[in-house]
VMD Tcl script that draws the C-alpha trace (Angstrom):
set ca {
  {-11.10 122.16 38.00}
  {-7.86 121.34 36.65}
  {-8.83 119.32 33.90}
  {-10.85 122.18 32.63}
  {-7.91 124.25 33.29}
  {-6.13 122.17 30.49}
  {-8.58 121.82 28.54}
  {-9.19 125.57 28.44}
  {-5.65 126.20 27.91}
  {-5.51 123.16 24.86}
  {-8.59 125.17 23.09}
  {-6.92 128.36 23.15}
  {-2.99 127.18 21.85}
  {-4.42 124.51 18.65}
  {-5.10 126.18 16.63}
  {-7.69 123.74 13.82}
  {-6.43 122.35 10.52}
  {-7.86 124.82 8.18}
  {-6.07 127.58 10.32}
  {-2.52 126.20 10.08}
  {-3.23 125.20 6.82}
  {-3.26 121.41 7.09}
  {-0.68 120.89 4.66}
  {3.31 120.34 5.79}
  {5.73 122.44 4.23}
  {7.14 121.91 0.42}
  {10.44 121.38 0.08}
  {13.06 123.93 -1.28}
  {13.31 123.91 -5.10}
  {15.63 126.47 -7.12}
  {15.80 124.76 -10.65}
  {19.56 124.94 -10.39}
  {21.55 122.08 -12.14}
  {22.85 119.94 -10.58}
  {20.29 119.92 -7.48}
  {21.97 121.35 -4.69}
  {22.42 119.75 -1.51}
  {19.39 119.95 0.47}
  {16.89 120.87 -2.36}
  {14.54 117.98 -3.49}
  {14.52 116.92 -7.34}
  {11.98 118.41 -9.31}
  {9.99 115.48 -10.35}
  {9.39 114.57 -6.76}
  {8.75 118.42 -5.57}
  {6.80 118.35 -8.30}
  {4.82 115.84 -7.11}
  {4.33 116.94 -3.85}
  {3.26 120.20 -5.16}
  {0.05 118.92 -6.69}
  {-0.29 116.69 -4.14}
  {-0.51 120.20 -2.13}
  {-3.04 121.94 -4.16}
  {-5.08 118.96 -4.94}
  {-5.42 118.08 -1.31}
  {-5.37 121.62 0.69}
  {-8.59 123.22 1.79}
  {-6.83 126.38 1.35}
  {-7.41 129.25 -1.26}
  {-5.95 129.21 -3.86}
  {-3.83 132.46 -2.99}
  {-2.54 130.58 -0.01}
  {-1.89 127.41 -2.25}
  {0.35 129.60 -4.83}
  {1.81 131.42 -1.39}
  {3.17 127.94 -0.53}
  {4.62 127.01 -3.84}
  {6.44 130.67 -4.09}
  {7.51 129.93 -0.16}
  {9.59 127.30 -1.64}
  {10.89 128.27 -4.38}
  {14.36 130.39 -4.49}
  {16.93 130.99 -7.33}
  {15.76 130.54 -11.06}
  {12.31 128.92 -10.21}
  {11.02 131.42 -8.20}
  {12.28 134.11 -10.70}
  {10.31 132.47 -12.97}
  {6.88 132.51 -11.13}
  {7.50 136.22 -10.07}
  {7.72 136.73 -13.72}
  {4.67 135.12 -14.27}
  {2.61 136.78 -11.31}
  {3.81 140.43 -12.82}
  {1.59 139.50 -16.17}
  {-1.26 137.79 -14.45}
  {-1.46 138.88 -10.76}
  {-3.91 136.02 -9.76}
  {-2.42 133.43 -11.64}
  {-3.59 129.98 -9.80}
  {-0.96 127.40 -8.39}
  {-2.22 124.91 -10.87}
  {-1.15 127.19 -13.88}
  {2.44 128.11 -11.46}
  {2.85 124.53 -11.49}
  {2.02 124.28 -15.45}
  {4.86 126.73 -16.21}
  {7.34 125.25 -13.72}
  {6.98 122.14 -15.03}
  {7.07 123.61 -18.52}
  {10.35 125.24 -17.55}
  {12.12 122.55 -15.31}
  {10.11 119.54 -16.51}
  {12.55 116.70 -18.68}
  {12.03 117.31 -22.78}
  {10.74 113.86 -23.92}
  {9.32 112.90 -27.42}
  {5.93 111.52 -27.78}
  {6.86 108.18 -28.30}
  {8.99 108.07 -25.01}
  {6.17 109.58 -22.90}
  {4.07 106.96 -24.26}
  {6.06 103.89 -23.31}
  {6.98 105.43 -19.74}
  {2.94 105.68 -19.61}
  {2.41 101.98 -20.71}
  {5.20 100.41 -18.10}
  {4.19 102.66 -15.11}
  {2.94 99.95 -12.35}
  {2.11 100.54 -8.91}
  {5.24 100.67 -6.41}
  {5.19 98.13 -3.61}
  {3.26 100.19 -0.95}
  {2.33 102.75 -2.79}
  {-1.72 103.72 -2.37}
  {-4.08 103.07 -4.91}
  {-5.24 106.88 -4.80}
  {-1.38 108.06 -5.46}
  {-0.70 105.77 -7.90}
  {-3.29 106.48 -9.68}
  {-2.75 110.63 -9.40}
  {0.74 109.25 -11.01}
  {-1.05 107.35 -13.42}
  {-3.31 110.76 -14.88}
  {-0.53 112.86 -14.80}
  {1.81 110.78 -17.35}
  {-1.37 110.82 -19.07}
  {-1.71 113.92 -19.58}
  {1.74 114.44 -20.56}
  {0.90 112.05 -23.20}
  {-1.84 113.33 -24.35}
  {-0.45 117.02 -24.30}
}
mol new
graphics top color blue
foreach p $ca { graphics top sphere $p radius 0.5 }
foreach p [lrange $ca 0 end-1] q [lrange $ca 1 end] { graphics top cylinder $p $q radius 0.2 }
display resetview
């Protein structure tokens, strides 16, 4: 009786991955210079962004709702800009103009050596390495 007490009470309190989204938070990202204590650099929030949308089972409204959630200060101004000319705008193409925006200015040449000396980091996964690996790519190819 008490066991399926607990278990009655478990059932109704979890609440199942796709509900609470199955995704931790992003960190806070402003685009301010220099990074302000407490805000991740943007490579790396960059990083966990499409690591975000690639992997989340959620729509893509809640996707871009996450991105804006962490964004303050000249980043987020910049994707509320966005949203007023294209209300559905998808978190890939949020990310696109972020990283347009915030994203280092690097010649063809450098983008193309950084792609040929990128190795995988001791203990990093295949899979994320490899994510790494087709995004300088497609900076390069861009």
């Amino acid at each position: 009786m008490l066991i399926r007490a607990v278990t009655d009470l478990l059932d109704k309190t979890s609440k199942p991955a796709s509900e609470s989204g199955g995704y931790r938070r992003l960190r806070i990202f402003s685009g301010t210079v220099p990074t302000p204590a407490g805000e991740e650099q943007f490579d790396h929030w960059l990083e966990q962004a499409y690591l975000m949308v690639e992997e989340s089972d959620g729509s893509d409204k809640d996707k871009r709702r996450r991105i804006m959630e962490s964004l303050k200060g000249p980043a987020l101004e910049l994707i509320k800009a966005i949203r007023l000319s294209e209300a559905d705008v998808s978190a890939d193409k949020c990310l696109e103009a972020l990283e347009s925006a915030f994203g280092l200015a690097e010649s063809g040449d450098d983008l193309y050596f950084s792609f040929r000396l990128l190795q995988q980091q001791p203990g990093e996964k295949l899979s994320d390495f490899l994510r790494r690996l087709e995004r300088a790519l497609a900076k390069v190819v861009q």
